[in-house]
C-alpha positions in Angstrom: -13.5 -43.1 -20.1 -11.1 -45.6 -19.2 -9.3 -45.1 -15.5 -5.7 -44.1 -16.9 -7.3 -41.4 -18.8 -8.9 -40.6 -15.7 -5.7 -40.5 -14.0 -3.9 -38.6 -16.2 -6.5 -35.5 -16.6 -6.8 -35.3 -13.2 -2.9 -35.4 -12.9 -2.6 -32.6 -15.6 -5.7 -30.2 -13.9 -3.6 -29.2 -11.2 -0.4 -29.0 -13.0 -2.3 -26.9 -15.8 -3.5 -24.7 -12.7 -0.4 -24.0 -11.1 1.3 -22.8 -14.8 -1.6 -20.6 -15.4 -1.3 -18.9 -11.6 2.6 -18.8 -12.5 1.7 -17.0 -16.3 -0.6 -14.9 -14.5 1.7 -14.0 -11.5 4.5 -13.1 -14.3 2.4 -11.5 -16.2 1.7 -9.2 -13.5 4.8 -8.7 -11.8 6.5 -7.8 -15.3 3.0 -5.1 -15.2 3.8 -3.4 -12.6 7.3 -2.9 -13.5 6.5 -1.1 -16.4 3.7 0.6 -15.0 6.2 2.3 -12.2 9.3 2.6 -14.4 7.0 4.7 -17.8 3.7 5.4 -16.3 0.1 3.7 -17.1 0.0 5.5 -20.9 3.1 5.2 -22.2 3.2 1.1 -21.2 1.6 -0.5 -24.0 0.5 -4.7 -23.5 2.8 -5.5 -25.7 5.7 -4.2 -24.1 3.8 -6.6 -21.0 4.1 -9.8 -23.0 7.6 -8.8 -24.1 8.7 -7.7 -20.6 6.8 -11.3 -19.5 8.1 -13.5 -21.8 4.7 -14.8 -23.1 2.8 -14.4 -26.3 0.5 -11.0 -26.4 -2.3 -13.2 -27.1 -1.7 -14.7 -23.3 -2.2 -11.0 -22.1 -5.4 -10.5 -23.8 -6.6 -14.0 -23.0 -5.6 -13.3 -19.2 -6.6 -10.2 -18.4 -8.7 -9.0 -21.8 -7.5 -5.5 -21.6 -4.9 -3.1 -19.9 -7.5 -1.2 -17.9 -8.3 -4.7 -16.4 -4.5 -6.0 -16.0 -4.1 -2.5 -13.8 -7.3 -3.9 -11.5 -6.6 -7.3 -11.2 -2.6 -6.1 -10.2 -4.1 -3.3 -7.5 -6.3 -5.9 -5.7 -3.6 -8.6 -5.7 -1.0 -6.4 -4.5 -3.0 -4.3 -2.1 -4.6 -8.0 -0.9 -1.5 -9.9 -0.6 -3.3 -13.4 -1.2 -7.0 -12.3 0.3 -8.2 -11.0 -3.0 -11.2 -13.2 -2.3 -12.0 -11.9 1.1 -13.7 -8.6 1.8 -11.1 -6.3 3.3 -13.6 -6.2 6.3 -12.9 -9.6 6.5 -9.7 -9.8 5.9 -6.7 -11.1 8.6 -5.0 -7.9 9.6 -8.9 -6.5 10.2 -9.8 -9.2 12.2 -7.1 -8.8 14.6 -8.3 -4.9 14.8 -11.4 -5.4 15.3 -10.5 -8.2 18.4 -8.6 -5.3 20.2 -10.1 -3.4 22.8 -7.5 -0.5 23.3 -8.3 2.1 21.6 -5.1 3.3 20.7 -3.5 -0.2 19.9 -6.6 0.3 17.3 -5.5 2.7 15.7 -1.5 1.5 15.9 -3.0 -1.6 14.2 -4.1 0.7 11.2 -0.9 2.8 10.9 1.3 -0.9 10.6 -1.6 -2.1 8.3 -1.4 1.2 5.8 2.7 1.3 6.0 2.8 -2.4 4.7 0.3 -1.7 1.8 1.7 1.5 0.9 5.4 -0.4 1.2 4.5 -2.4 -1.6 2.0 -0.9 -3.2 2.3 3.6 -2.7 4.3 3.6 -6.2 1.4 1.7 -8.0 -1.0 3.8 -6.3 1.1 6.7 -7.8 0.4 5.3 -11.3 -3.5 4.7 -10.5 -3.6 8.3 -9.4 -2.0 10.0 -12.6 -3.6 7.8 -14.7 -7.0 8.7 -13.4 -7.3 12.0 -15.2 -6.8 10.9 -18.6 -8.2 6.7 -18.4 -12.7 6.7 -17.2 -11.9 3.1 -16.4 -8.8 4.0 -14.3 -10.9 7.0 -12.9 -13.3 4.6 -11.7 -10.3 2.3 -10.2 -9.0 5.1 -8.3 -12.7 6.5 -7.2 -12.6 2.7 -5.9 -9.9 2.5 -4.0 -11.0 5.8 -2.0 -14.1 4.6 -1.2 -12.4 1.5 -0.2 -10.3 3.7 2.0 -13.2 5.7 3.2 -15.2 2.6 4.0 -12.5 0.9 6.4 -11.5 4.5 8.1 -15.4 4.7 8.8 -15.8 1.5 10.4 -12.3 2.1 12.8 -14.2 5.2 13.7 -17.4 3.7 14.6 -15.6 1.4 16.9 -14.0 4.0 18.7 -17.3 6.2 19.0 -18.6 2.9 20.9 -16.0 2.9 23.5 -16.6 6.6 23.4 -12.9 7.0 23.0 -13.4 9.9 20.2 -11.9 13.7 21.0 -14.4 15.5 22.7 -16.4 17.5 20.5 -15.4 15.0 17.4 -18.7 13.3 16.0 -18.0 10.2 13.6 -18.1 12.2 10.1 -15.7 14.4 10.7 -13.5 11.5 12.7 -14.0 9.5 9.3 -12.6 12.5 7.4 -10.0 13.0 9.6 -8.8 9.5 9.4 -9.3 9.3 6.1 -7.3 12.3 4.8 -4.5 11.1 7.2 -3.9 7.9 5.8 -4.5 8.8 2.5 -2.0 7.6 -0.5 -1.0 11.3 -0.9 0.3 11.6 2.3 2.6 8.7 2.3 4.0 9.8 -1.2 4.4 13.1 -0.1 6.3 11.9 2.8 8.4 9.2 2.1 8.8 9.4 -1.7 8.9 13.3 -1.9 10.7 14.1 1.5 12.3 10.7 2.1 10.7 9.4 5.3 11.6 5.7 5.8 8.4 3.5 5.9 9.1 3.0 9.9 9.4 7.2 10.6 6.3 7.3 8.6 4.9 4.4 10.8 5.4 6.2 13.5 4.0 9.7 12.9 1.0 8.2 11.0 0.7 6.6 14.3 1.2 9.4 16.6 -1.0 11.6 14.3 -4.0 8.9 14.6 -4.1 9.2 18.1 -3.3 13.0 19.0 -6.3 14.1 16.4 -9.0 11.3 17.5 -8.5 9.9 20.6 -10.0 11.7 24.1 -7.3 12.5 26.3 -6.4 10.1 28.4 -6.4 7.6 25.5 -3.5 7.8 23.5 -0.9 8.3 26.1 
């Protein structure tokens, strides 16, 4: 192979890279409109590819099928460019797992849930619904709340060490506690139901974290 063709390939790689990220991104974006706007069922890929701009072939040579394009959309929005990192391992975990206040712990977790659910709660809505009628979507859902679960557990268990937990409150229950707080339900009950801003929802999630778990004292 002679060194210009050389050249050019590995000119044309990166450029071919960055149009697929853009297709893909597109593709996606366009997604979760639909998904949002008509629901998971009635959103069919081609409406996608039209709503996109691309060929429907480009959809099913993406993402293969809708079930998957619904995935692959959840972890990149819920991500937010660390799809490749465990969420354990993730930035906003880091710096929560660095702080030694208990209750600045726990504040930590109420900013980290009011962003995702800020871009992410009416998407979460459509994984939800979608659940009882789609296994695959089922699964996604079942998923993301033992995501959820796993992450609560793991705040919890750093608070038991500092033995900053309620009295009387052992880690399961904590978990549960936690858990059920910050759950997507909440937040669409609250702010898309009743109208809460994503700040007054901040706040109480906040508040609520630390009234039910922390040992007095703490989360004054």
């Amino acid at each position: 192979m002679s060194d210009a063709v050389k050249a050019t390939r590995s000119y044309d790689s990166p450029r071919r890279r960055e149009q697929a990220a853009a297709t893909r991104r597109t593709i996606l974006d366009a997604a979760q409109r639909l998904f949002e706007r008509d629901g998971y069922a009635a959103t069919s890929v081609p409406a996608i590819a039209a709503e996109a701009g691309v060929a429907l072939k480009t959809v099913y040579v993406v993402f293969e099928t809708k079930a998957n394009l619904l995935n692959v959309l959840w972890d990149a929005r819920l991500a937010e460019g660390e799809e490749a990192i465990p969420v354990l391992e993730r930035e906003w975990y880091r710096r929560l797992l660095a702080e030694p206040d208990p209750e600045s712990k726990l504040r930590i977790l109420a900013t980290q849930a009011r962003e995702v659910k800020s871009r992410s709660g009416a998407l979460l809505e459509v994984i939800r619904n979608a659940s009882t009628a789609d296994t695959e979507i089922a699964a996604l859902w079942s998923r993301i709340q033992t995501k959820l679960l796993d992450v609560q557990r793991s705040v919890i268990e750093q608070l038991a060490e500092k033995d900053a937990l309620a009295d009387g409150l052992d880690v399961a229950t904590a978990t549960d506690i936690l858990w059920t707080l910050n759950h997507p339900t909440v937040w669409h009950l609250l702010v898309r139901e009743r109208g809460w801003s994503a700040e007054h929802y901040e706040r109480w999630l906040g508040d609520a974290f630390c009234s039910q778990l922390l040992r007095a004292g703490n989360d004054e």
